[in-house]
N, C-alpha and C positions, 0 to 999 in steps of 0.2 A: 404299938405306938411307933410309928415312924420317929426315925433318928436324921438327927443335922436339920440343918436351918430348911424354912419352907420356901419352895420355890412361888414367886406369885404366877399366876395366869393370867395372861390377857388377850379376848380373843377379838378379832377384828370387827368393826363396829359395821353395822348394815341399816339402811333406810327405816327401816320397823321401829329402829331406836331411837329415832328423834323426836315424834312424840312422849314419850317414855322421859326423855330429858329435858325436854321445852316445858314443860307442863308443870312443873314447879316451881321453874325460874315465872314464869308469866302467871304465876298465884303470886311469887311477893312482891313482881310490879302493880298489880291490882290491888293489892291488900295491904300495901306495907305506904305509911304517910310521905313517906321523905326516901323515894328510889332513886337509886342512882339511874337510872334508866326510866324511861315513860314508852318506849315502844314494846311492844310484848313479841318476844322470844318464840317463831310458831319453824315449826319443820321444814316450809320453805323458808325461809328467808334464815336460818339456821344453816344450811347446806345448799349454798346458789350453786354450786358444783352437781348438783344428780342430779337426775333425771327431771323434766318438767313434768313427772305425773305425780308427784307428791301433793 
């Protein structure tokens, strides 16, 4: 068992990830009565900065 506190990890985020992350915020805009939000959360309009092949 490793000793002293744990370091966290965090590794740089890449295009592949943004459905992965969109995709459950734009389930509780859809499903949820009273969203703070009414636009849904999709990979482009998530990341206007990449590439336009998203």
């Amino acid at each position: 068992m490793p000793s002293g506190p744990a370091k966290d990890q965090v590794r740089p985020g890449a295009e592949g990830y943004l459905t992965e992350l969109t995709d459950p915020y734009g389930r509780y805009v859809r499903e949820t009565a009273l969203p703070f939000d009414t636009t849904l959360l999709t990979p482009r309009n998530a990341a206007p900065d990449c590439s336009p092949t998203l």
